[in-house]
N, C-alpha and C positions, 0 to 999 in steps of 0.2 A: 331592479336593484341587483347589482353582481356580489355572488357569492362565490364562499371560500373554494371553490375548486370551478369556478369559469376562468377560464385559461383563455386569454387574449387572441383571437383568431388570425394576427402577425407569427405570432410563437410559430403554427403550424404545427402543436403536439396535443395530447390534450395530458392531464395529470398523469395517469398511470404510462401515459408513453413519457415521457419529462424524469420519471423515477427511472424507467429500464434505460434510457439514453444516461442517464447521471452512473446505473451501476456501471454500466460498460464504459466509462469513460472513465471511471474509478479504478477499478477492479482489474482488468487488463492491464493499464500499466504495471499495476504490484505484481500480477503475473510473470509479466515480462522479466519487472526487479528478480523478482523468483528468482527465473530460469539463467539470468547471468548471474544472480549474487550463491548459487550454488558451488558451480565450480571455481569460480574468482573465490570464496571463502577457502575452498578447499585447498587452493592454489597458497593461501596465504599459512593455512594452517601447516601445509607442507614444507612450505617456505618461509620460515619465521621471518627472516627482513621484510619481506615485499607488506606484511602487514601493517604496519605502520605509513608507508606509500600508498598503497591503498586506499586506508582510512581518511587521509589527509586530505587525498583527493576527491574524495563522496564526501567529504563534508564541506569542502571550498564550492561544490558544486551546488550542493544543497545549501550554500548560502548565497548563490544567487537569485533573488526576488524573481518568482516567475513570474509575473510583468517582463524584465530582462528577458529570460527566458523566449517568450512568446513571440517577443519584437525580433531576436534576431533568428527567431525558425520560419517564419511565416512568410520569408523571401522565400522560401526552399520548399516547405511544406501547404503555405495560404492559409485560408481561415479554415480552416479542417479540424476534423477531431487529433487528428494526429499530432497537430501545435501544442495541444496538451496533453495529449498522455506522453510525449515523450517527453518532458521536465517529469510530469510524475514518476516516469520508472525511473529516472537517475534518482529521484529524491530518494524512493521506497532502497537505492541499494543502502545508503548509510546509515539504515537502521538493520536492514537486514543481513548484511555483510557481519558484523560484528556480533549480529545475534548466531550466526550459525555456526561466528568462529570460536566465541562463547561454547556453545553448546557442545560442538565437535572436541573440544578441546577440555570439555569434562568428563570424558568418555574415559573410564579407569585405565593404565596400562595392563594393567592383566588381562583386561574383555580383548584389548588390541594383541596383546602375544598369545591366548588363545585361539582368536580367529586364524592369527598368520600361523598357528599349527596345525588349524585344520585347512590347511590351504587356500585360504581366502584372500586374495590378490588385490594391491591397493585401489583398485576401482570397486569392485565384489564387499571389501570391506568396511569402503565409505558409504556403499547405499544399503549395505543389509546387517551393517554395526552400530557405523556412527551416526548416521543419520537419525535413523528410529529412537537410540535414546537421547538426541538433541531433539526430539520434536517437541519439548515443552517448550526449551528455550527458540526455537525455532517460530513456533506460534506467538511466544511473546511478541518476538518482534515483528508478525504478519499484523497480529492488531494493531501493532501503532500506524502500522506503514498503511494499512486501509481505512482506518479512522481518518487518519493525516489526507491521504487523499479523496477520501469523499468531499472533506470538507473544501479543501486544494479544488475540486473540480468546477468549484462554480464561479472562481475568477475566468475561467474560460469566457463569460460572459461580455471579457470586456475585449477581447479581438471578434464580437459577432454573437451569432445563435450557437455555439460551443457551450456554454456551460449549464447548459441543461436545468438542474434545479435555480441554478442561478441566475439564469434570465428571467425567473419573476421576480427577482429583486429590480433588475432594469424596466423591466415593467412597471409594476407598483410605483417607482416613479415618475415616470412616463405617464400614466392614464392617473395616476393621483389614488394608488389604490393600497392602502396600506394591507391589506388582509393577502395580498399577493405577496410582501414581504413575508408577513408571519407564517404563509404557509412554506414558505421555502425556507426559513431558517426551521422548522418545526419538523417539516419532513428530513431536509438532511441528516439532523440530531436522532431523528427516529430510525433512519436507514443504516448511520453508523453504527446507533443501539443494539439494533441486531443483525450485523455484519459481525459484530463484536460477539456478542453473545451467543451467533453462528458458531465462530472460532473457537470460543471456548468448549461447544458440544465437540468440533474435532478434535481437541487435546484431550476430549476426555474418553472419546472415542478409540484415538491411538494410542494412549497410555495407561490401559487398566489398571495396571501397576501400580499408578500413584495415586496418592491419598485425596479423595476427594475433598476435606477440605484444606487441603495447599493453594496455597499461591504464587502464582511465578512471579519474578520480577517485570514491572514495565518500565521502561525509558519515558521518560516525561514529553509530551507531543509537541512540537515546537511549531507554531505560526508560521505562516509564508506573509 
């Protein structure tokens, strides 16, 4: 009789490798989102037109079905991990774009003509001013975009062996094995649980200052 954690010897993972292929296939994209949606936020907060351009355009992006998405990378990229995490990091910028331009842009004018009188130079002052007291609102929007793609990560399943947690759902089909589904909807919900719950120790990590019990704002998580 197969039990909840025998993993179909096609998969070629076994459970705990199925988890670590699922973070990394999550979590790296948001990364990536990160590392472009910092200075594109800062671009926008500098430049008030381009924000609205911006926006319009992370979110036409992120309304395209990643199924779409998949079919026309996989000429370019094939059945790789890469097919999916790059729809994820475009996804992860249209939460996070707005969360940091949010953030940045609640920064008092006083903290900002301060700095520039102690000589703090617009690069100097976005990483050691605005940044640090946007990081509430900055995390808000890392949880959604990591939530959003863990879950996002197990359509991978349907160009191949890509979607990691999500290939026991195609399994469970396949071999007629229902406990393969519940473990993969069960674990992902769990991995989000504290990915999230991760996130919140860094906010509470980097901002002594606030009141533990505050709440930041979230963006409601939208389905792919």
């Amino acid at each position: 009789m197969n039990g909840f954690f025998d993993i179909p010897s096609d998969l070629q993972n076994t459970w705990a490798g199925l988890i670590g292929l699922h973070l990394r296939e999550a979590l790296l994209p948001v990364l990536a989102g990160l590392v472009l949606a910092l200075p594109l936020a800062q671009l926008c907060v500098r430049f008030r037109w381009l924000y609205p351009p911006v926006l319009g355009v992370t979110t036409v992006l992120y309304a395209v079905p990643s199924l779409a998405f998949f079919v026309v990378l996989i000429d370019y990229t094939g059945q790789t991990e890469l097919t999916v995490m790059i729809p994820l990091a475009v996804y992860s910028l249209v939460v996070l774009v707005p969360a940091i331009v949010d953030g940045v842009r609640s920064v008092p004018q006083e903290t900002l003509a301060a700095a520039t009188a102690m000589g703090f130079g617009p690069v100097r002052r976005y990483v050691q001013v605005q940044l640090p007291i946007a990081v509430p609102a900055l995390v808000a929007g890392l949880r959604v975009a990591v939530v959003s793609s863990i879950s996002l990560v197990s359509v991978g399943a349907l160009i191949g062996n890509q979607g990691a947690l999500g290939n026991l759902l195609a399994a469970a089909q396949k071999y007629d094995r229902p406990e393969l589904a519940a473990n993969s909807v069960l674990t992902t919900a769990l991995l989000a649980i504290a990915c999230d719950a991760a996130l919140v120790g860094l906010r509470a990590l980097l901002t002594p200052w606030m009141p533990r019990g505050g709440r930041g704002r979230r963006p409601a998580v939208m389905a792919k």
